[in-house]
N, C-alpha and C positions, 0 to 999 in steps of 0.2 A: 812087550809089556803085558804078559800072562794077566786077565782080568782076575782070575782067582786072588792073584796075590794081592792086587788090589783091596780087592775086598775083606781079604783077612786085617790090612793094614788099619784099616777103615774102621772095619769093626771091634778089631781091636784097643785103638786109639777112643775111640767114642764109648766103650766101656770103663776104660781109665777115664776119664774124664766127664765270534763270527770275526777271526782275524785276516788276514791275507788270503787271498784268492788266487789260486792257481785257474785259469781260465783258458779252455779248450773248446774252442768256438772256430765252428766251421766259417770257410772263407766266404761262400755266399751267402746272400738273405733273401728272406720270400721275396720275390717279385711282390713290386707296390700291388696290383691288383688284390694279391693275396692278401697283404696287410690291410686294405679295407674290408676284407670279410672277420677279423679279426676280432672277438669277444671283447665288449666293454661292460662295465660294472651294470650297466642297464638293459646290458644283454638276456636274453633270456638261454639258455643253453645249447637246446635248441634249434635255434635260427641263428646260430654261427657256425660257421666252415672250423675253424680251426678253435682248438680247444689248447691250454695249455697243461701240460700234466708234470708234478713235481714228482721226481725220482730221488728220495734220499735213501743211501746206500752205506754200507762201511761192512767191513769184514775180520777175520782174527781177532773178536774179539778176546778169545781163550780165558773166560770167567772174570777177568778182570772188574769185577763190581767196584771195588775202592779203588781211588786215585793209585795208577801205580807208579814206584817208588823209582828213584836215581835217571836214568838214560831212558828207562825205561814208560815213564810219566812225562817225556819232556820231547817237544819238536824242534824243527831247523823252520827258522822263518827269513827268506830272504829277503832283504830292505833294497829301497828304491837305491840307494847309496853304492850298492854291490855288496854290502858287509851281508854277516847272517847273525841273527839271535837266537838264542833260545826259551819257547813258550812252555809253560807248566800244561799236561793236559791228560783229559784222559779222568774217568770214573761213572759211575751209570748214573749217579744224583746229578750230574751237569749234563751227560750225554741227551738224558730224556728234557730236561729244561731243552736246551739247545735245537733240539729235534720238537719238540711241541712249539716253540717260538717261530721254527721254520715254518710248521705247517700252519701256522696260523692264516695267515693272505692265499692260503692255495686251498681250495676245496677240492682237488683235483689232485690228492698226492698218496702217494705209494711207499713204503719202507722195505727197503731187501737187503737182503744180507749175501756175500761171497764164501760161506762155509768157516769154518773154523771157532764155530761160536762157541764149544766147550772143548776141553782136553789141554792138558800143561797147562792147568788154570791154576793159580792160588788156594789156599788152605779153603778159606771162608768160602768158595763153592765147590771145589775137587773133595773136600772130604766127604761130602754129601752126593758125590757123585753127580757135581753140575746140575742138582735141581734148582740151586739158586739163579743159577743164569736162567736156565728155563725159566723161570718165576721172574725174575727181572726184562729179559724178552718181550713177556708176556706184556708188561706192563710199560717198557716202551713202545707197545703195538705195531711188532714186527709183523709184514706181512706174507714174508715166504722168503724164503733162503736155502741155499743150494749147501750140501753134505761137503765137509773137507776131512783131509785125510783124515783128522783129531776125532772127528765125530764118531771115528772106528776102533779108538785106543782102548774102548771094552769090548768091543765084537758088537753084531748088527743086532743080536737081541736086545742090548742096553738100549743100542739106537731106539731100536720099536720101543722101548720104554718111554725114552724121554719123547719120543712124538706123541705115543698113545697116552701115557699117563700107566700109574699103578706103582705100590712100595718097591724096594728092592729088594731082589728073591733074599738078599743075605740079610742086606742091613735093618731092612725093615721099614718101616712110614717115622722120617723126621718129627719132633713134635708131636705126634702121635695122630701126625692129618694124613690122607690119603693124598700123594703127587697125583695133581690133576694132568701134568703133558701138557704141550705147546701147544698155543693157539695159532698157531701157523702152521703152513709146512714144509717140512723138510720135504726138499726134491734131489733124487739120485738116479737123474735118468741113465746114466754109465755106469752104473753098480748092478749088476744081475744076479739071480740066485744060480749058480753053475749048474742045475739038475734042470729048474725051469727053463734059466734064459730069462724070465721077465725081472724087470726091476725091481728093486727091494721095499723102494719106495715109490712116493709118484714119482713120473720124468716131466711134468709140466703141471701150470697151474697158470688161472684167467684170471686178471682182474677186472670188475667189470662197475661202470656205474654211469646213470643216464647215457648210453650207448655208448660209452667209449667203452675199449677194451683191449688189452694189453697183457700178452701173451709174457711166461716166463717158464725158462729151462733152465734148467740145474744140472751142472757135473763138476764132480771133483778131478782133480789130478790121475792122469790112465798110472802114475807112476804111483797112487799109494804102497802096492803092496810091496815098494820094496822102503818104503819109509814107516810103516807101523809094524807090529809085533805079527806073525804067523798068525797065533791065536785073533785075533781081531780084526781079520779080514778072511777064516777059513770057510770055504763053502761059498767064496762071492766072486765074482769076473768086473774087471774093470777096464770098460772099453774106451776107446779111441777118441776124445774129445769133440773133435769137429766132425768125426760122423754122425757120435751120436744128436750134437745140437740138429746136424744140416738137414739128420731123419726126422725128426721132432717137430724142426718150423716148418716140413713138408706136412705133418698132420695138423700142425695148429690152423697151414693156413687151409686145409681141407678144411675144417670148420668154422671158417671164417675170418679167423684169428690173424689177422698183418699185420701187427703191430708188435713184433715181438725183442725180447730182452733175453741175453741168457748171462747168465750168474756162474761165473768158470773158478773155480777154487785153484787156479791158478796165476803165475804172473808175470812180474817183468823187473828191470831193473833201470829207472831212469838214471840220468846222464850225474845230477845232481840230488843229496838229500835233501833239500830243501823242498817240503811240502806243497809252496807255492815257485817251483820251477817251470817256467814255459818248455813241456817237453816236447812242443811242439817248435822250438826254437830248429833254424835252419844252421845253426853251424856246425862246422866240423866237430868230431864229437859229439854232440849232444844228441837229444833225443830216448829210446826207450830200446832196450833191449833184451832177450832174455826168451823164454818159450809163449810166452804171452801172444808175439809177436807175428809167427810162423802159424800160431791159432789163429790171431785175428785176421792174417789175411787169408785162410781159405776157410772159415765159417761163413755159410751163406749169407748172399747181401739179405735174406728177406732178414734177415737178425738186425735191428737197429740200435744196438749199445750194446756193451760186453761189460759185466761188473766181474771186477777180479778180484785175487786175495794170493795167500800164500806166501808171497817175496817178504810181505810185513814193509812195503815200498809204498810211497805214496804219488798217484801222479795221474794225470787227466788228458791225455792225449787224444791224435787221434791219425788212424792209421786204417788205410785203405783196403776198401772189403776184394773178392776178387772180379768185382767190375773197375775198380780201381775208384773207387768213392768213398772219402774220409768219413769215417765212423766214429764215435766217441768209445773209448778203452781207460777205465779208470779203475783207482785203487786207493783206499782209505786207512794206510799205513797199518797198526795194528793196537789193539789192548784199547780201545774207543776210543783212541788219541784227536781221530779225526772223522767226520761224517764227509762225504761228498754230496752238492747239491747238482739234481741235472735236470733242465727243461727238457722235454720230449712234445714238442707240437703235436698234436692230433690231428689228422684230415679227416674232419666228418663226412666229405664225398667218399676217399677211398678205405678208410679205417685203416691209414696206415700213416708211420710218423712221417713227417714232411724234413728228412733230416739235413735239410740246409737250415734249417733252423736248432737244429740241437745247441746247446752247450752246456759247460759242465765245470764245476770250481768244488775245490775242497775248502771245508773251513773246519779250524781248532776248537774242538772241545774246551775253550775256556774254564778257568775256575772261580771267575770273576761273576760268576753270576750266581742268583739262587739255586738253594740246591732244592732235586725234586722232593717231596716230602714225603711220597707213597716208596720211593726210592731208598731215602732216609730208613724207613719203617723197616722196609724190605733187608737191609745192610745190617741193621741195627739186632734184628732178631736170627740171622745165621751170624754174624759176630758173637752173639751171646752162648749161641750153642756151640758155638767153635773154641771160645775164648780159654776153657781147662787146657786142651791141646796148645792150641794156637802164642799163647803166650808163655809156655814153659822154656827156660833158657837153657842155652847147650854149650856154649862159649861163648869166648868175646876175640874182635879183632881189631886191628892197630887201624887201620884206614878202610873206604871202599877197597873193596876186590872184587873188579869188574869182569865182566863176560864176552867183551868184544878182544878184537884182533884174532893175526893166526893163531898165539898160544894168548890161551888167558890167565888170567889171574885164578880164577874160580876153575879153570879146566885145572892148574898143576894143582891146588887146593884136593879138588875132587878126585885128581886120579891117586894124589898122594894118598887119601884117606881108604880110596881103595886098594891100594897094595898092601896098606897099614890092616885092614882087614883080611886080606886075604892070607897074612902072612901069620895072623895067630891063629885062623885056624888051617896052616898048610905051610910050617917054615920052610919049602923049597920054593915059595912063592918070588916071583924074582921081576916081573914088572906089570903096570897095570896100563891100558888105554880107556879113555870116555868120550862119546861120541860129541861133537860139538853142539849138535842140534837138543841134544839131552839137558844141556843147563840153559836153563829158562829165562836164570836173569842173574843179576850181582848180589853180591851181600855187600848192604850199604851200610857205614859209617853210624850216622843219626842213628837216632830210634825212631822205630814206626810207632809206640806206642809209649805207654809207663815203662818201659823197658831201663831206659838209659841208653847212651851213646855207647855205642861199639857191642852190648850185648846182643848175640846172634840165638832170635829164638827160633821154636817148632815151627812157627810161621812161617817166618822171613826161609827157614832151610828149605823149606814145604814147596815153596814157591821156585827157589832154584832148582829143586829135583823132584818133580809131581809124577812121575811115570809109574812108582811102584817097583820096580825091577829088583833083580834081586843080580847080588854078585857074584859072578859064577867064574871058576878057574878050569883053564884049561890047558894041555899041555901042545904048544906048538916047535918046528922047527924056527934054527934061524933063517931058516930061506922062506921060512912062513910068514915070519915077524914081518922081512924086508917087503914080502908081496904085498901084503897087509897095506904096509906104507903106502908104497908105490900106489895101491889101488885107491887111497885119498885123492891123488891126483889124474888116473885114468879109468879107462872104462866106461863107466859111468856117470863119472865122478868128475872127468875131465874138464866138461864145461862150466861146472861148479863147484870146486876143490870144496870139501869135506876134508880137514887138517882133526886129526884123532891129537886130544887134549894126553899128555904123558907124565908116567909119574918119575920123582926124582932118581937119576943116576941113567935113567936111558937116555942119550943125543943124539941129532943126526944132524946133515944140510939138506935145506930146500933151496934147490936154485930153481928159480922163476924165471931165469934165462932160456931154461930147456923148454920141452916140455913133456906132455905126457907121464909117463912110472917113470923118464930120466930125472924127473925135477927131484925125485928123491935120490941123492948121494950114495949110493947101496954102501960102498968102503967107508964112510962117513958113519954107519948106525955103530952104535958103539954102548955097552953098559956098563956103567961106572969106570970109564975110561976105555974097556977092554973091546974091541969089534966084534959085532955078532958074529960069532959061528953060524955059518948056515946048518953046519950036520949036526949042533948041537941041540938038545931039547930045552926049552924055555917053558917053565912053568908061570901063565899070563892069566891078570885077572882082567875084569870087562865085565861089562850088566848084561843083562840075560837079553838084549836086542841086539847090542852086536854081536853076542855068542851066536844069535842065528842067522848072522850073516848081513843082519840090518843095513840099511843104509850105502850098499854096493861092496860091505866088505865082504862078500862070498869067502874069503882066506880062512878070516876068523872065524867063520861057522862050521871051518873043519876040524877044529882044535879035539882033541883025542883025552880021554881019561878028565871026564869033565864032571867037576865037582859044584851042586847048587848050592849056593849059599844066603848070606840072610840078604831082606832088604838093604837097598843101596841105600835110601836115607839115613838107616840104619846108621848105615857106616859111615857116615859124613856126621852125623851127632853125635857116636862115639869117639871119633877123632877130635873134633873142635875140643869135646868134653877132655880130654886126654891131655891135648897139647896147648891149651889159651887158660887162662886166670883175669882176672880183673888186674891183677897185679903187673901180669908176665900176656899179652892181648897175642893173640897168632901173629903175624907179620904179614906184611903185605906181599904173597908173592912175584919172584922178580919176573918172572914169565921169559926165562932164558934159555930153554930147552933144547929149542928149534933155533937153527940158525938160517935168517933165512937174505939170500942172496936174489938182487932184484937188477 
């Protein structure tokens, strides 16, 4: 996701224009004794052992300042009954209510964030280059947050922008104010400058008041560089998770520092999506799994909670460090849907958490309450500079076309518009793939605004496709095609199948029987009826991230005779604009491509 293009895009365009609780609470509790040292209201601060300290936390929020829309705005709440519902949720005017109402009873509380607080964000802060979320940040008085892969989608100098502050070298000063930079800090203690070796940013940060103090490291996933663009990770080394933390709380605790917290922009996958699931439940089945896990247990015990992020999962566990002593491990779904709240005891004898006392519950960003006002303001005035862009319409469609499953609805959408692209400027153009992790979210139904039902504006596209990329064709074999596939499901890709979204007239089978590149059918891939030739050449379109290999498909970054072409939302606005009418709406694609055997 070349930042340049970015910014052309950008520039361009701007010249036209408190429910259920999941609770994860350790088995024992202070010994009585300790509970009579315990702080009451008439306590003096002071003259108590134990202090309580409030941890609220959330992560991914990826710019999301307005309520976001369809599956995307809404949680799983599971009821005493067994049934599940679903809650509305999610936006920074409730987020910042929600979170100042928590802090009200705790003099003693902290805000951190697990990485991913800008990038794939929505029009109304991605145009701007995520100064709005910085600006909203700001002003739900985050106190430090750890770098996730997204923080990298313009390369590290941007990063240094939005910590430090200053206009953008292209675009210029919004408004005509100078961006002042976060009042917090971003910590990247696993991110090195490859000439130095030293970090990019901080790798820890102290919070500190009437002598408590509570240490915090930051790292994101060792696995960015093979999930962001070349260009926005060039020049930087991303190391090993649990060494870096385990190096870290060995210096924090040189200076005194044992109380400490590390913020992993990585995560896990609970047993259930339901918000409030006991992932701490003992049965078969359940519980958390995923890389989260293999982290939390060999990060050093002196680390007393683990905030995560990444899965975009929500869940409050707690999994033993490697003394074998249950730890709290949480994660605040994604888009500010949900905050997690977590007690952290203080020991004023040892200055270190007492963590038989930990525990830790997520709660929903309700939209049943007031919204913030300074929030409001804040929404109100990038809306307005977005709104020439943001509300221009491009097409219209028959129903939602959602973003979930193996094939989606918006992946054949998307990839069809990019073959539709590539082929008028390249008629040997003959099929296209789009990576899954690239659409961001569905085009829904309703309208978000004045629009009308079913009209799909700049926004609403903006928001499915915020990368910038641009469409590039390439020529491969068919035995390149078939690897390609294959490598969805192996490699690297094994534990996490990445299914590449296709455009109409290519099939294949996935049996989920096999595994590994078996689970792809090779004799099964097939275009427009006909079986790929392996010795044949395939002229394939793709955005310019998996051309280079993004996302484990090292296949496709070999593709030969390679043509750059325009932006990809580009192509997704020209298409809609081409094939929908008010009259005659797109159709809901049937998402039939893949055939997949289970």
């Amino acid at each position: 996701m070349p930042p340049t293009i970015r910014y052309r895009r950008t520039h361009r365009l701007l010249a036209a224009a408190a429910g259920l609780a999941t609770v994860g609470a350790l088995a024992a509790a202070i010994p009585a004794s300790a509970h009579q040292d315990k702080p009451t209201p008439s306590h003096h601060h002071g003259n108590s052992r134990y202090q309580d300290v409030q941890l609220l936390s959330f992560n991914d929020l990826h710019g999301n300042l307005e309520p976001p829309t369809g599956s995307s705005g809404r949680v799983t709440e599971l009821q005493a009954d067994g049934t599940t519902k679903t809650v509305d949720a999610g936006g920074v005017e409730y987020l910042a209510t929600h979170l100042r109402d928590a802090r009200k009873s705790n003099k003693y509380s902290i805000t951190a964030a697990a990485g991913d607080m800008v990038g794939a964000s929505p029009l109304i802060s991605g145009l701007f280059h995520d100064e709005p979320t910085i600006e909203a940040l700001n002003g739900l008085d985050l106190d430090v947050t750890s770098v996730g892969n997204h923080e990298f989608d313009e390369g590290a100098k941007e990063l240094a922008r939005l910590q430090k502050g200053g206009c953008h070298p292209t675009d210029g000063c919004y408004g005509g104010k100078k961006f002042t930079g976060a009042d917090f800090p971003y910590l990247a203690a696993n991110v090195t400058d490859e000439k130095s070796g030293k970090p990019i940013l901080k790798p820890y940060w102290v919070w500190k008041k009437n002598g408590v103090k509570v240490g915090f490291i930051g790292v994101t996933l060792e696995g960015t560089p093979n999930i962001v663009s070349a260009e926005g990770v060039k020049g930087l080394k991303f190391g090993d998770e649990v060494e870096t933390i385990n190096k870290y709380a060995k210096e924090l605790q040189r200076q005194g520092v044992k109380s400490i917290v590390a913020l992993i922009h990585e995560g896990g996958a609970p047993a259930s999506t339901a918000y409030n699931y006991d992932c701490d439940s003992p049965g078969a089945g359940d519980g958390i799994s995923g890389p989260i896990v293999d982290i939390a247990k060999n990060v050093t015990p002196a680390v007393d909670a683990l905030v995560t992020g990444h899965t975009h999962q929500a869940y409050a566990c707690t999994i033993p460090d490697p003394a074998g002593r249950p730890r709290m491990v949480t994660s605040a779904s994604s888009f500010g849907r949900l905050y997690t709240d977590t007690t952290l005891t203080y020991d004023r004898w040892t200055g270190d958490i007492a963590r038989t006392a930990v525990k830790s519950a997520n709660h929903v960003v309700t939209r049943d309450v007031a919204k913030a006002a300074d929030m409001t303001t804040l929404v109100t005035k990038w809306k307005t500079l977005a709104a020439p862009v943001a509300s221009r319409p491009l097409g219209y469609i028959a129903g939602d076309i959602g973003n979930t499953g193996t094939e989606s609805q918006a992946g054949d959408l998307i990839a069809d518009a990019q073959l539709a692209y590539a082929k008028s400027v390249d008629p040997e153009a003959d099929l296209a793939v789009m990576n899954p992790g690239g659409i961001r979210a569905g085009l829904t139904y309703t309208a978000s605004g004045g629009e009308g039902d079913g009209v799909v504006t700049y926004g609403e596209a903006y928001t499915v496709q915020p990368f910038a990329n641009t469409v590039n064709l390439v020529d491969l074999t068919g035995a390149q095609v078939i690897t390609a596939l294959q490598q969805q499901v192996s490699g690297s890709n094994e534990a996490s199948p990445k299914i590449l979204q296709i455009s109409k007239g290519l099939t294949y089978t996935l049996d989920l029987t096999k595994t590994g590149a078996a689970r792809v059918v090779a004799d099964s891939v097939k275009l427009d009826g006909t079986a790929i030739d392996p010795a044949a050449t395939y002229r394939v379109a793709m955005n310019s991230f998996l051309a280079g290999g993004g996302d484990g498909f090292a296949e496709l970054g070999k593709g030969g005779n390679v043509r750059v072409g325009g932006d990809d939302l580009a192509a997704l606005g020209s298409y809609l604009t081409a094939n929908s009418s008010a009259a005659a709406p797109y159709p809901v694609p049937a998402a039939n491509r893949i055939t997949i055997v289970k």
